[in-house]
C-alpha positions as CSV (number, residue, x, y, z in Angstrom):
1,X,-23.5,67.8,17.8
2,X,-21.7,65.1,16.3
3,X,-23.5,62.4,14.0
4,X,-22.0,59.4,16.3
5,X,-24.0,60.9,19.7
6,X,-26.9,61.2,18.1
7,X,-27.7,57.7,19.0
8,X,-26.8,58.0,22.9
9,X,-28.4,61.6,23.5
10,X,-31.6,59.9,21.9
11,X,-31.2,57.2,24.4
12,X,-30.8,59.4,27.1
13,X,-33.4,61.3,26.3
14,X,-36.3,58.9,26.8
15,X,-35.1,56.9,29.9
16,X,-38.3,54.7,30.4
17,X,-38.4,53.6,26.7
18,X,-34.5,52.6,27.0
19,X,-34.8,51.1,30.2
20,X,-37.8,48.6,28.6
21,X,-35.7,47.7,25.4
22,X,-32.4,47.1,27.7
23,X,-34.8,45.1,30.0
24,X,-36.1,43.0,27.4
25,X,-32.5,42.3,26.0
26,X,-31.4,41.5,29.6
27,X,-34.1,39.2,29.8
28,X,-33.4,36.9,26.7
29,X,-29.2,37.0,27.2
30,X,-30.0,36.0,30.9
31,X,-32.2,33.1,29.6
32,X,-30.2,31.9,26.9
33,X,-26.9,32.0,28.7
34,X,-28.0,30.5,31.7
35,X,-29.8,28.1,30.7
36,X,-27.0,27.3,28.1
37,X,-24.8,27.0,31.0
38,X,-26.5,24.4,33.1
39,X,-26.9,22.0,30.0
40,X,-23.4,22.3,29.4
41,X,-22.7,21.9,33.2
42,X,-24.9,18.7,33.4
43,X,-23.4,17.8,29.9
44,X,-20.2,18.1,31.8
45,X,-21.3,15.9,34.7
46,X,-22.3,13.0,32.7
47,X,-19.0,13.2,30.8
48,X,-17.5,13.3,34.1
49,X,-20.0,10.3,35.9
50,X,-18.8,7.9,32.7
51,X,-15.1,8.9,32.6
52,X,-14.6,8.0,36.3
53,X,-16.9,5.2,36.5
54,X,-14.7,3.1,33.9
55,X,-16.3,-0.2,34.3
56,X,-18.5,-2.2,31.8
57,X,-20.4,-4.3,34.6
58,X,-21.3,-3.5,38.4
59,X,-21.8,-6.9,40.3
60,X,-23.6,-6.1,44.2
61,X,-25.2,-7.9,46.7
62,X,-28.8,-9.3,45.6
63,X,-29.9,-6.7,48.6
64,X,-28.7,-3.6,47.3
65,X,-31.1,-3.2,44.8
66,X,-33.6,-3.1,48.0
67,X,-31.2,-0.4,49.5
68,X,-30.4,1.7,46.9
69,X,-31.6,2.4,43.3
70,X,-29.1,1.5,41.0
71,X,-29.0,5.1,39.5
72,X,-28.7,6.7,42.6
73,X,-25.7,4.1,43.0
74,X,-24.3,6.6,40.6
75,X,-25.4,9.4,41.3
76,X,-24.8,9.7,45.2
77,X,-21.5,7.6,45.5
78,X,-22.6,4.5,46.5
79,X,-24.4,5.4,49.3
80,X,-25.1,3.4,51.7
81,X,-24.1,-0.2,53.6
82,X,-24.4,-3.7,52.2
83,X,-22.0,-7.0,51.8
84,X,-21.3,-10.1,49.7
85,X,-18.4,-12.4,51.0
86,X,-15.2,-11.8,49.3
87,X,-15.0,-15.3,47.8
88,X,-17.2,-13.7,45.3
89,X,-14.6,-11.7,43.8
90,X,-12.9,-15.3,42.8
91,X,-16.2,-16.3,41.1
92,X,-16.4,-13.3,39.0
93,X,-12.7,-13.7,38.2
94,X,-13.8,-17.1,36.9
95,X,-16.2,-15.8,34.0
96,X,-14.8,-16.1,30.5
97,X,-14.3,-12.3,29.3
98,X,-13.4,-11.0,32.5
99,X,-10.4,-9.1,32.4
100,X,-10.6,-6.8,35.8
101,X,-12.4,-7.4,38.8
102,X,-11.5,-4.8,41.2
103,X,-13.6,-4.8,44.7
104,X,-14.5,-1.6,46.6
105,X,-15.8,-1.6,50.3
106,X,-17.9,0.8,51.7
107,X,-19.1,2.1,55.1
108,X,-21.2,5.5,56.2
109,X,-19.2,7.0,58.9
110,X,-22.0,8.6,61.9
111,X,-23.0,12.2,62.9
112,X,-21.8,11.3,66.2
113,X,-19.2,12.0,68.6
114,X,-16.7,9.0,66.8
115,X,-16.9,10.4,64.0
116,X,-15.7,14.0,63.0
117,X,-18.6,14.3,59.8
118,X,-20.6,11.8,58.5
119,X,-19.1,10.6,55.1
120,X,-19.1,7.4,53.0
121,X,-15.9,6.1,53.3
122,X,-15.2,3.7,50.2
123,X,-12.0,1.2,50.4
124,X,-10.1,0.2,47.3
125,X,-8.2,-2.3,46.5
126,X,-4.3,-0.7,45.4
127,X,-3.7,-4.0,43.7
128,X,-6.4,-4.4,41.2
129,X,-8.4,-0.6,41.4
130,X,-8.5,0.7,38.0
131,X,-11.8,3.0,38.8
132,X,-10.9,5.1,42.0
133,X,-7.1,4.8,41.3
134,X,-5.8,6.8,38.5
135,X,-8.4,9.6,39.5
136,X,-6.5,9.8,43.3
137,X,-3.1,10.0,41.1
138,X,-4.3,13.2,39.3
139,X,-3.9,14.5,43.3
140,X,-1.7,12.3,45.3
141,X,1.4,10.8,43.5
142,X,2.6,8.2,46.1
143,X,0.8,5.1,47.4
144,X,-2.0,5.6,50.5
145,X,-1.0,3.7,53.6
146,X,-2.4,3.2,56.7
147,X,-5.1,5.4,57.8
148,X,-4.6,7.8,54.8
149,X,-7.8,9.1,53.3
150,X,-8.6,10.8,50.1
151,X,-11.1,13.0,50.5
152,X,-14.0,14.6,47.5
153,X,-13.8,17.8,46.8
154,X,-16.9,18.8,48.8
155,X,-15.4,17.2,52.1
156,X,-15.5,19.3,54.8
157,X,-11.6,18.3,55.5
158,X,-8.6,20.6,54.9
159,X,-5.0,18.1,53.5
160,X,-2.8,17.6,56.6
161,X,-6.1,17.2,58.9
162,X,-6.7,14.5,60.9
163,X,-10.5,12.8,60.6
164,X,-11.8,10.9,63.4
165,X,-14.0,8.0,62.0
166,X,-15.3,5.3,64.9
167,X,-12.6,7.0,66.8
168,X,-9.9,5.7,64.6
169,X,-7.1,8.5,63.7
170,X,-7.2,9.3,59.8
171,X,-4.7,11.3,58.1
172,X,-6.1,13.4,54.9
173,X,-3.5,13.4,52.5
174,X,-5.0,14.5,49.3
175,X,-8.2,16.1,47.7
176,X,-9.8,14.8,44.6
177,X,-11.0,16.9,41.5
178,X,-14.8,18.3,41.1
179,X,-16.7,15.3,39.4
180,X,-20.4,17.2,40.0
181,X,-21.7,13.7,41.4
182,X,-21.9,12.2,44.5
183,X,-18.5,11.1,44.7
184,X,-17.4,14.6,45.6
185,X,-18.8,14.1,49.1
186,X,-16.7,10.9,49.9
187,X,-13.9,9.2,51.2
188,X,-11.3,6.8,50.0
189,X,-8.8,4.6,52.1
190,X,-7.0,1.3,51.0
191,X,-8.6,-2.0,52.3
192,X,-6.5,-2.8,54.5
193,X,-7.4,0.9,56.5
194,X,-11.1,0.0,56.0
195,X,-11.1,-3.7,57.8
196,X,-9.7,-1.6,60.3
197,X,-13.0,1.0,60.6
198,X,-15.5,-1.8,60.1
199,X,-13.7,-3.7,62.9
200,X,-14.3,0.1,65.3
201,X,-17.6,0.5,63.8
202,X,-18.7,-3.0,65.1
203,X,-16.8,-2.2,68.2
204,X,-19.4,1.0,68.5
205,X,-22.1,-1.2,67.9
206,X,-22.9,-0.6,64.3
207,X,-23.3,-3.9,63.1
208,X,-22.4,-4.0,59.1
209,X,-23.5,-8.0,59.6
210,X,-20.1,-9.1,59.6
211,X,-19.8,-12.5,61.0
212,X,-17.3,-13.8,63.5
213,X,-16.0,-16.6,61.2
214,X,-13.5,-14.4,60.3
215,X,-14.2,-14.3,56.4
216,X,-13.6,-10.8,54.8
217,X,-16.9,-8.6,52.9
218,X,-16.9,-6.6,50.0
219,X,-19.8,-4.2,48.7
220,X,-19.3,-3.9,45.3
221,X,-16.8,-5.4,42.2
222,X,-16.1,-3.3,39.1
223,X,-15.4,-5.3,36.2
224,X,-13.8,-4.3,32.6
225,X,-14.8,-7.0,29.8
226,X,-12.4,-8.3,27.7
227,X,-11.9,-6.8,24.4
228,X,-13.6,-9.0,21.6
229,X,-16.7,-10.4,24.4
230,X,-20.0,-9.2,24.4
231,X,-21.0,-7.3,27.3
232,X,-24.2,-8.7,27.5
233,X,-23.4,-12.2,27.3
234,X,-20.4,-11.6,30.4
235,X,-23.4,-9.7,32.0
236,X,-25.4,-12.9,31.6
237,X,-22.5,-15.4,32.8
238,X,-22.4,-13.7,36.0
239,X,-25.9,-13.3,37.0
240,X,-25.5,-16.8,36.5
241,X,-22.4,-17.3,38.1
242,X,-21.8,-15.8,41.7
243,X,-25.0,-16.5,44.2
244,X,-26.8,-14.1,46.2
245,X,-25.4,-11.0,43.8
246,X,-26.5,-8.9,40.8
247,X,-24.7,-8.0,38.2
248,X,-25.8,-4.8,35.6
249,X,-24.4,-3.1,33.2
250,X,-23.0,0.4,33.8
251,X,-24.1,1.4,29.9
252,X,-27.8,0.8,31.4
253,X,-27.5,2.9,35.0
254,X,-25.8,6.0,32.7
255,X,-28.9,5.7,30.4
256,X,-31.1,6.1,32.8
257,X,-29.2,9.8,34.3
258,X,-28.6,10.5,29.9
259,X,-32.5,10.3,29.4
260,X,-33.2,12.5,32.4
261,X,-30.1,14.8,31.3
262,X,-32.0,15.2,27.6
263,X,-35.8,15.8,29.1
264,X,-34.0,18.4,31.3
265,X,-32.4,19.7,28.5
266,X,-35.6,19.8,26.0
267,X,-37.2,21.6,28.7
268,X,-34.4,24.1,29.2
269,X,-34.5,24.7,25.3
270,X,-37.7,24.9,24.6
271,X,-38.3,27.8,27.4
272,X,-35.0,29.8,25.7
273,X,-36.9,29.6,22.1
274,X,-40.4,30.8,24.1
275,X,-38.8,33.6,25.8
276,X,-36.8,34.2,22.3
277,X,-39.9,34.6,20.2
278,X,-41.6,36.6,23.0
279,X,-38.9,39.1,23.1
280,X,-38.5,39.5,19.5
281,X,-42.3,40.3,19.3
282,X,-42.1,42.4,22.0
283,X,-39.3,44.3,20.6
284,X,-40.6,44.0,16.8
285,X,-44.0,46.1,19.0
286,X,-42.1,48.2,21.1
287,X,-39.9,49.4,17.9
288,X,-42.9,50.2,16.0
289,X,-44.6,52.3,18.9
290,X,-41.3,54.2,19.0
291,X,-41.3,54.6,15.3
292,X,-44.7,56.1,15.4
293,X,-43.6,58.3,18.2
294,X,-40.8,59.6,16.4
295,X,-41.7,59.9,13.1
296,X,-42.2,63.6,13.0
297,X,-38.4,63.8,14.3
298,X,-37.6,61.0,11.6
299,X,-39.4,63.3,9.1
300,X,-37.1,66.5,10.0
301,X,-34.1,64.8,9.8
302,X,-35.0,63.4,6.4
303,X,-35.5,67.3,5.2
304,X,-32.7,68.4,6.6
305,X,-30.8,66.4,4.6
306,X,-29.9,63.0,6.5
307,X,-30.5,59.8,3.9
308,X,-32.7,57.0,4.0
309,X,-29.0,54.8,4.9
310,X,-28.5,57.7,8.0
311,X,-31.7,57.3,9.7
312,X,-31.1,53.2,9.5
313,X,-27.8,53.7,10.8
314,X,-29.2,55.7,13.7
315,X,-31.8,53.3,14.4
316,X,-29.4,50.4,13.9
317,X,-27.3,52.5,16.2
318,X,-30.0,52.8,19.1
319,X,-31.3,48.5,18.8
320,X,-27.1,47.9,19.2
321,X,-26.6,49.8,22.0
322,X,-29.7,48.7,24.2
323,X,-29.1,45.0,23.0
324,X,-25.2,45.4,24.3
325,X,-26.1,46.8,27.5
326,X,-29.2,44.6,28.1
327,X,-26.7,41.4,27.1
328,X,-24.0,42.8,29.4
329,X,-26.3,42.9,32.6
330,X,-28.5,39.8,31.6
331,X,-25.4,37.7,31.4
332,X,-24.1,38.8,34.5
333,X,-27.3,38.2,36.1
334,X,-27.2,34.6,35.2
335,X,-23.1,34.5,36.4
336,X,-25.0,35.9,39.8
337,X,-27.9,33.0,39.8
338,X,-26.2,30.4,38.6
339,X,-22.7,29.8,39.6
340,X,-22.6,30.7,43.3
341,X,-25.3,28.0,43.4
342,X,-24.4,24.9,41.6
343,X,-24.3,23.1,44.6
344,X,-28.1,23.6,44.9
345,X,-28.9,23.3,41.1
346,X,-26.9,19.7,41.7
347,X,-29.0,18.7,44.3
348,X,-32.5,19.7,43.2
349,X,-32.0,18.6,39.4
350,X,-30.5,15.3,40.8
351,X,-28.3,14.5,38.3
352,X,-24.4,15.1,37.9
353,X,-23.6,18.9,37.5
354,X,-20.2,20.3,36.8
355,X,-19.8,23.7,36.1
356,X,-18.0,23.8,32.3
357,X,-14.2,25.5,32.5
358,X,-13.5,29.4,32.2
359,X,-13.0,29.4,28.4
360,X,-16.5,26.9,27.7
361,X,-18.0,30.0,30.3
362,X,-16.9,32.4,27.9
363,X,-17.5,31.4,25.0
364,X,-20.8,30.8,25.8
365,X,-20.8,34.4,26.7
366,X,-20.0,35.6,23.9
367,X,-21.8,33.3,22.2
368,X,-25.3,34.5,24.0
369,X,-24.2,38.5,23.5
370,X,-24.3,37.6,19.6
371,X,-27.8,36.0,19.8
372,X,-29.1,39.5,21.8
373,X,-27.5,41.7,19.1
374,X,-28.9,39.5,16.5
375,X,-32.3,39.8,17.5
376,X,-31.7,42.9,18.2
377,X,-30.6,44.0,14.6
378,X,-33.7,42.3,13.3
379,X,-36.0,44.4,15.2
380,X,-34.2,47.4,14.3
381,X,-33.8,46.2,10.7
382,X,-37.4,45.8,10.4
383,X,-38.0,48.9,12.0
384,X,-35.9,50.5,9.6
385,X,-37.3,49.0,6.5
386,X,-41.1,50.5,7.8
387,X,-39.1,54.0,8.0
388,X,-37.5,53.9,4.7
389,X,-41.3,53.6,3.1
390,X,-42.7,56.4,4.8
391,X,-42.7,60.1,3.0
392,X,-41.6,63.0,5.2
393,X,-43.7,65.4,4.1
394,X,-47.0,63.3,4.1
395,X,-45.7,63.1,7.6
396,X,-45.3,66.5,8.6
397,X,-48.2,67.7,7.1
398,X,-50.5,64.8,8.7
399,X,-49.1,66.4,11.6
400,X,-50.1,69.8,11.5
């Protein structure tokens, strides 16, 4: 028998003690790679939540806050139904330091027979939008006209479709890119398309408390400061500024999601490093059982001529083998738990989630199959090291 199979036939022939030293491999790659995987994926969804939020200050109705927490404004895409009048938007445009103040209207559609899924529909302005806008041009080239919706990627709406909301015929022309917020589940039509649904929705009863004066309502204005102006002090102006709203900077809502995001990830980390030390100990045990087991066998081989390097290679040999197969299966066991699931993860962690691209995925594969080896190689290392300090023939002869 060749030298190189000498490491597999001893493998094979104890099948429970493999199977525990493959199992305790998989256990540790499954760990660290998934939980390395949902930190990067809610590392993703941050990055995601502040590169399509774009705005420096958020300016609502004072009864928003009442309605909706200011993080879950983020988080959920602005869920929910409140108004300021739009003469607003000229007060904020007022403010020295404002450069943009771009409105956005928004209205939940019903789970009812008007409507064909219940959605928040958000209206942009095509004039002034520098939030919603360049993200819908990643998708749809050309300008949205009547009636044309943009849908999120988790919309249950197929481009070409037509949606039914308050009975009024919208065409889906384009579907936006995974963002891992809330955003994915909503809807985005020009303002001139939404006066038109808040007009059927009031027809239908659902009263958005939109007077009959005739004067237009916005939900929300996104404003980009001026270079050179503080944030804070524009912040200040227009709390001071426009009545009966509230204005607060985005920097402070994203804080809020970053400091869950890091607790989450502490957690995540310090449970890898618990179940990395446990496994090392249990393999540093497990390899000393096995040494004591074998050292008879070890003993024969050293008389028959094999060197203190040979038996190290063999053992060396053995740990690589378990820890590839172990890191193999664990890491596929994490593909299985956590990516046909992320929608889940999303919703029970609460916080953006966007599953990292195939090349992140596999580096951090690889990445988490060179940690099991590692560990792996030290258990075997110091395994090797007792060996090499042990005399065969005290050995066989305490074995007799």
């Amino acid at each position: 028998m060749k030298a190189s199979q000498l490491p597999i036939k001893n493998l094979m022939r104890r099948p429970g003690r493999t199977a525990a030293m493959i199992l305790l491999s998989a256990l540790l790659a499954l760990s660290v790679f998934g939980g390395s995987v949902v930190v990067r994926s809610l590392q993703s969804g941050l990055n995601s939540l502040e590169a399509r939020l774009g705005a420096d200050i958020i300016v609502l109705p004072a009864e928003a806050e009442s309605k909706v927490s200011f993080k879950n404004l983020l988080l959920q895409g602005t869920a929910g139904a409140y108004y300021m009048d739009a003469s607003a938007l000229d007060r904020v445009r007022e403010v020295e330091g404002v450069e943009i103040a771009a409105p956005q209207t928004f209205l939940a559609s019903l789970k009812a027979d008007c409507c064909s899924i219940k959605v928040q529909v958000i209206g942009v302005d095509p004039e002034s939008d520098y939030v919603v806008k360049p993200w819908i041009e990643q998708s749809y080239a050309r300008e949205l006209g009547d009636m044309d919706l943009v849908v999120g990627c988790l919309v249950t709406a197929d481009v070409g479709e037509i949606m039914r909301v308050y009975d009024q015929r919208c065409h889906v022309v384009a579907r936006l890119a995974r963002t891992g917020t809330g955003l994915d589940t909503a809807v985005y039509c020009t303002m001139d398309t939404m006066k038109a649904l808040l007009a059927a929705a009031e027809a239908k009863g659902v009263s958005h408390k939109i007077t009959s004066d005739g004067r237009e309502r916005i939900s929300a204005i996104y404003v980009k400061v001026r270079d050179g102006y503080d944030v804070d002090a524009v912040n200040s102006k227009l709390n001071g500024h426009v009545r009966k709203a509230t204005a607060v900077r985005t920097r402070s809502m994203i804080t809020g999601v970053s400091d869950s995001l890091a607790g989450i990830s502490r957690t995540i980390a310090l449970l890898v490093g618990v179940v990395w030390v446990m496994a090392l100990a249990i393999l540093l045990v497990a390899f000393a059982m096995m040494i004591h087991e074998r050292r008879r066998e070890f003993a024969v081989l050293r008389l028959l001529g094999t060197s203190r390097r040979g038996l190290s290679r063999l053992i060396l040999s053995e740990t690589a083998l378990c820890s590839l197969l172990g890191g193999l299966a664990g890491i596929a066991a994490a593909a299985a738990v956590v990516f046909p699931f992320t929608t889940l993860i999303e919703s029970r962690l609460g916080l953006p989630y966007l599953t990292p691209h195939a090349g992140a995925v596999l580096a951090l594969a690889a990445g988490t199959l060179a940690a099991t080896l590692v560990i792996g190689a030290l258990a075997g290392g110091w395994a090797a090291y007792r060996l090499s300090r042990t005399d065969p023939g005290t050995t066989l002869r305490e074995g007799a």
